[in-house]
N, C-alpha and C positions, 0 to 999 in steps of 0.2 A: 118663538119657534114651535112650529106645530110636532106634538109630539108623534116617535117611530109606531108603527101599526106593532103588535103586537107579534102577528104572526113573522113581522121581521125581527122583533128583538126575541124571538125563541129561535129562531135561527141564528141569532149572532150568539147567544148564550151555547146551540150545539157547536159551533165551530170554533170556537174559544175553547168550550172543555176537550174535543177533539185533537185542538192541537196542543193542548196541556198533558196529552193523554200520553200524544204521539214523542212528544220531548221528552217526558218519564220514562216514557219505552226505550228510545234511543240511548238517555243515562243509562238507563240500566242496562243496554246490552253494549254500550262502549265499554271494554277492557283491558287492561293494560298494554294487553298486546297493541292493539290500536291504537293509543295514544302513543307511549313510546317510539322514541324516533319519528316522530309524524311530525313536521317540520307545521302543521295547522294547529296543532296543541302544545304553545309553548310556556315552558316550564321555569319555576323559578322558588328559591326558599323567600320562605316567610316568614317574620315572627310583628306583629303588634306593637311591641312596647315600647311606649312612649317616655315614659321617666328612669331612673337610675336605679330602676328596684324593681323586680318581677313583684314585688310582693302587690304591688299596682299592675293591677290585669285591667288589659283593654276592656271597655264596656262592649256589648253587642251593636252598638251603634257606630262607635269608633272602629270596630271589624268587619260594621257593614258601608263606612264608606269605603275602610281599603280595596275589600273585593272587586269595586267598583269602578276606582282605579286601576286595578290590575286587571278589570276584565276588558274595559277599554282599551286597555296597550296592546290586547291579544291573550291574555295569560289565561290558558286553561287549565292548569293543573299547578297546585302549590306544593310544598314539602314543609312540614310541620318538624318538631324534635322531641317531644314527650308528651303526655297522656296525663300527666298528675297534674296539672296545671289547669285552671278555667278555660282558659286562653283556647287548647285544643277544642274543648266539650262545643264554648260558643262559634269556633270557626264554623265546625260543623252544622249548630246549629243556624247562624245566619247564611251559611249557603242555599241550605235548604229550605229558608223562610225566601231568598232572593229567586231558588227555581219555582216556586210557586207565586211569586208576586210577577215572574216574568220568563213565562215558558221559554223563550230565547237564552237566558241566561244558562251558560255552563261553566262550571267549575270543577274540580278532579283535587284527591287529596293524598300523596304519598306520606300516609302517618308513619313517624320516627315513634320509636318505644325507645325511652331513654335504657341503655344499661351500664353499670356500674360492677366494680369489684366492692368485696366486703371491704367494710373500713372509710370508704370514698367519700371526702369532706367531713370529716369525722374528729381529725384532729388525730388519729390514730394513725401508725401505721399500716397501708394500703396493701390488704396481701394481693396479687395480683393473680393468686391462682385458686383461689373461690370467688365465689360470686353474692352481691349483696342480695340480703333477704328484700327486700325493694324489688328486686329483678323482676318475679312472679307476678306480684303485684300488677307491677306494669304492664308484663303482658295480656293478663287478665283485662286489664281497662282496654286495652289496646283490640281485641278479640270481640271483647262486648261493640265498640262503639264498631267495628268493623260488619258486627251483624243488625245493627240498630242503623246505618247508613251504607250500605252496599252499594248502592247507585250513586254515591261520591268518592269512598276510598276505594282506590283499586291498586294501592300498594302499600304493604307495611314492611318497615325496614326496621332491623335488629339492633339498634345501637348506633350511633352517633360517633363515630372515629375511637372506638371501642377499644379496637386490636392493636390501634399503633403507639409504640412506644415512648413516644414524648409525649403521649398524654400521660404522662406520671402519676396523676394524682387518681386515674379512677381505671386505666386499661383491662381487660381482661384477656385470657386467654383462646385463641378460637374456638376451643373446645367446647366454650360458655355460650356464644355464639351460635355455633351449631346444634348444642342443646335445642334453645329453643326456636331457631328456624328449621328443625325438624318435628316440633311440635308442633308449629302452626302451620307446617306442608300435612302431618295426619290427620290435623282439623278440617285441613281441603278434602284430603281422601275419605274422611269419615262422614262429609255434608253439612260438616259445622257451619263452616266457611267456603264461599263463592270458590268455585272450581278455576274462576278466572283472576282472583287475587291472588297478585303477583309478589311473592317473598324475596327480599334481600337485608343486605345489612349496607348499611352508607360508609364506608372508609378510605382512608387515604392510600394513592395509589401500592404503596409498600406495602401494606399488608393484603391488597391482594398479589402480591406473587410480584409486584414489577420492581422492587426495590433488592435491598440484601439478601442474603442465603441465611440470616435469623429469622426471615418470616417464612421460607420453605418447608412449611412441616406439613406432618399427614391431616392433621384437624385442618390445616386451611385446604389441602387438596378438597379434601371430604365435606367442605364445608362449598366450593365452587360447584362440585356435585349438584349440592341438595339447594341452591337458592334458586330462583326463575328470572335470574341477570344480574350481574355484578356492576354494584354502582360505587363507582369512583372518585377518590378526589385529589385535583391539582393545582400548586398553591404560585406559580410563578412569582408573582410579587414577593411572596415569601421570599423566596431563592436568591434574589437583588441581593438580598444580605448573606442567606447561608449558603446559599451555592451558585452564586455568581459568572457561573461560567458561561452563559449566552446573555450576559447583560455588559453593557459598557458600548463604546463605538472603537473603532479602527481609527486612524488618522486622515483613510479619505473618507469616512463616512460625516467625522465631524467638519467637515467644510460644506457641506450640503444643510440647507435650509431648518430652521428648527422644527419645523413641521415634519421635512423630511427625516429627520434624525429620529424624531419619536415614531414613526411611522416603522421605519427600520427596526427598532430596538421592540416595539410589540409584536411585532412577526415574529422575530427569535420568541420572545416569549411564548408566542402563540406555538409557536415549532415547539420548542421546549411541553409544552404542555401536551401535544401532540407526541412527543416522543415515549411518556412515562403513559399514555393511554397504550399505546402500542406494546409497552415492557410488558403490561398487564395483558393483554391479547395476546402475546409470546407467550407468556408463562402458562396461560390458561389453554392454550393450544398444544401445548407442550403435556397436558396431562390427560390430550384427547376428547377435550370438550370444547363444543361451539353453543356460545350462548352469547346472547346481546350485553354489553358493555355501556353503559349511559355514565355523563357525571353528575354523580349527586351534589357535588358542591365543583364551583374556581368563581374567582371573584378577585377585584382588584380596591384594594381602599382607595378613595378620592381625595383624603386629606390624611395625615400621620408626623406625627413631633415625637417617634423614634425611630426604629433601626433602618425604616422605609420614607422617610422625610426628606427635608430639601440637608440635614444636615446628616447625613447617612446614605442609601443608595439613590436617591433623588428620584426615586420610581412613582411616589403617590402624590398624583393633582386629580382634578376631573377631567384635563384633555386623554390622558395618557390612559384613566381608568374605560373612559367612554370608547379610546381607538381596541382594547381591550378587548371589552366585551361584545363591539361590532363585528371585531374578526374572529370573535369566538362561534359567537351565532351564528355567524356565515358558514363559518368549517362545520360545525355539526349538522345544522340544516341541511347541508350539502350532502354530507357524509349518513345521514340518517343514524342520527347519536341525539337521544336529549340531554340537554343542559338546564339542571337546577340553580342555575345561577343565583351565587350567592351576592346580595341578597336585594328584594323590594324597596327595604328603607331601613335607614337610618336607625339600628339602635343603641340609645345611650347608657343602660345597664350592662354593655361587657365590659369595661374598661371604667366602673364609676368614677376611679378614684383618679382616672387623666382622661379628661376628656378630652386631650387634643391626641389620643392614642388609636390606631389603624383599626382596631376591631372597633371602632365606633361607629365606623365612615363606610362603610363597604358599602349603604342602600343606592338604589338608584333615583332614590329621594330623600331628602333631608327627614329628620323628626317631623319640620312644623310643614313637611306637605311642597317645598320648594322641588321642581325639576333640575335634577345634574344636568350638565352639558348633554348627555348620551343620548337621553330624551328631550330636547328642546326641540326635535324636527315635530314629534306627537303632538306639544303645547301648540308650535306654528298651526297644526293640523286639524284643532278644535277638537280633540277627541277627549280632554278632560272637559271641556265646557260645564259649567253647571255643575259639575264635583271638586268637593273639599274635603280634608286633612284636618277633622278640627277648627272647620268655622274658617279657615283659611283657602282661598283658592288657588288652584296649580297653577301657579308661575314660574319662573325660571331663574336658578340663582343668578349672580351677578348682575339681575334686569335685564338678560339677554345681552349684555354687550363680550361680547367674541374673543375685542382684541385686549379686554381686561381681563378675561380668563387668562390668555395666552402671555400676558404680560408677568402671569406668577408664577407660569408653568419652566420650570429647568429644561433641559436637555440631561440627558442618560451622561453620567461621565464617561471620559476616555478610559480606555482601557490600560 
């Protein structure tokens, strides 16, 4: 083949870097506000790990087939959980080797700064009204890597279910909280930080305002103030066991079809989830501010051998998870609410020591790279082609067959 003239390949070399130029520019001036709620940038947490131990951090290879995966589904924006780990440094950094290997490529990063009370895993008792010397730390990495990648992260969130009170073993109080998401609001004012990086803290719906009158206090009013949108979290599935009240059938709903049944009994849930979004937009309405609501985490496990299993509230398969998260995406889409859906895949380090335990199961892919039910319409659709999980290519648990998923799946019991 006769080789291009030359004066054509200095033209394909200007309109290459042109449009490498113009995709930098667009990163960089896409901002939170933009993507949130934008039903074209959808959202989802993420975490890497493959084995039973963080202490094995994903390679940059194994974080750049994920992306790849996920950018394929649709996923433009991820949600990380702390900054002391490789794992963060490398996501960041294969994003940004992937927008340069492929000007089309876009990715977005709600970094989580882990925070803790003093004492937290320690062996000690957890005081819960100071805050761990770590804390700082964290923010600091969190701040640096925030001015070292601007045109990827365009949200950093204060803690990880922080505030609420059954996390027992690390909570703190809003006041710690507020601390430092008003540090890194005067890092905005002062030109440290992107005028358009958007501050929140990620917790569970109670602590911001939608739960008991033990979370009503003035640090968390003062604290709804000062963040740039309060992101949410709701656990339905959880609830099958501890508050049970929109799960179970009636007597005529259990005579309708199995299909039909689980269909009915995820609506309630999806209502149910819908209702404690709403306690939260009461409550924060109620102290005269309007500001956007997202949830940073709901998620339903696909598989569980305890208090959500077939011998418990009979709530976790992959029919029931996948009817779940369709009618979740639908409602916020609809509703202009992002959803960080919990989670991408499969990880096996929350629950080492029982692997057939519900925090294992929550991905919308196995560890070894298998599609749940939820996405088996994508697999039909060739949009993994050519991408793998570890040398493994995206197929479909059960080999695709339907009525052998359905064969394991329960019905919701009677009430």
């Amino acid at each position: 083949m006769k080789s291009l003239p030359k004066i054509l390949v200095l033209f394909l070399i200007i309109i290459t870097a042109q449009s490498c130029n113009t995709m930098k520019q667009i990163r960089k001036n896409t901002n939170a506000s933009q993507i949130l709620g934008n039903p074209n940038y959808t959202a989802i947490s993420y975490g890497g790990y493959r084995t039973q131990s963080r202490r094995v951090q994903p390679t940059i290879a194994q974080l750049k087939e994920d992306m790849k995966i996920l950018s394929a589904m649709g996923i433009k924006i991820i949600r990380t959980y702390n900054v002391h780990l490789a794992q963060v440094n490398n996501i960041l950094k294969v994003i940004d080797e992937l927008n340069k290997e492929d000007p089309t490529f876009e990715m977005y990063v709600m970094l989580g700064a882990w925070i803790d009370c003093k004492n937290a895993w320690t062996g000690f008792e957890p005081n819960h009204y100071e805050e761990s010397e770590r804390n700082a730390t964290e923010i600091g990495h969190a701040v640096e890597l925030a001015k070292k990648y601007p045109e990827i992260i365009k949200v950093i969130a204060v803690g990880n279910e922080a505030m609420v009170k059954w996390a027992s073993g690390y909570y703190v109080q809003p006041y710690i909280i507020l601390k430092w998401v008003k540090h890194l609001q005067d890092l905005k004012k002062q030109g440290e930080l992107s005028k358009d990086l958007w501050i929140t803290s990620s917790d569970n719906f109670a602590s911001w305002g939608g739960g008991s009158d033990e979370y009503h206090v003035t640090d968390l009013n003062e604290l709804i103030q000062s963040v740039d949108y309060i992101s949410m979290h709701t656990y339905p599935m959880h609830d099958t066991h501890y508050n049970p009240v929109f799960w179970g059938l009636n007597e005529e709903e259990s005579k309708k079809s199995k299909e039909e049944q689980i269909d009915l009994a995820m609506e309630k849930a999806l209502q149910y989830a819908i209702t404690q979004y709403e306690a939260v937009k009461k409550y924060m309405q109620g102290l005269g501010v309007k500001k956007p609501i997202h949830f940073g985490e709901t998620g339903w496990a696909s598989s569980a051998n305890d208090l959500y299993g077939n011998e418990g509230s009979k709530a976790t398969d992959e029919y029931k998870s996948g009817i779940f998260y369709k009618k979740m995406r639908n409602w916020t889409n609809e509703n202009g609410i992002s959803c960080f859906y919990f989670e991408a895949f499969d990880e096996i380090w929350k629950d080492a020591a029982n692997p057939g335990g519900s925090e294992n199961h929550f991905g919308l892919f196995t560890v070894d790279g298998k599609a749940k039910w939820v996405v088996w319409d994508l697999v039909d659709k060739g949009v993994f082609e050519n991408l793998t999980r570890d040398g493994n290519a995206i197929k479909k648990t059960y080999e695709g067959e339907s009525q052998e998923l359905l064969n394991q799946v329960l019905s919701p019991p009677r009430k």
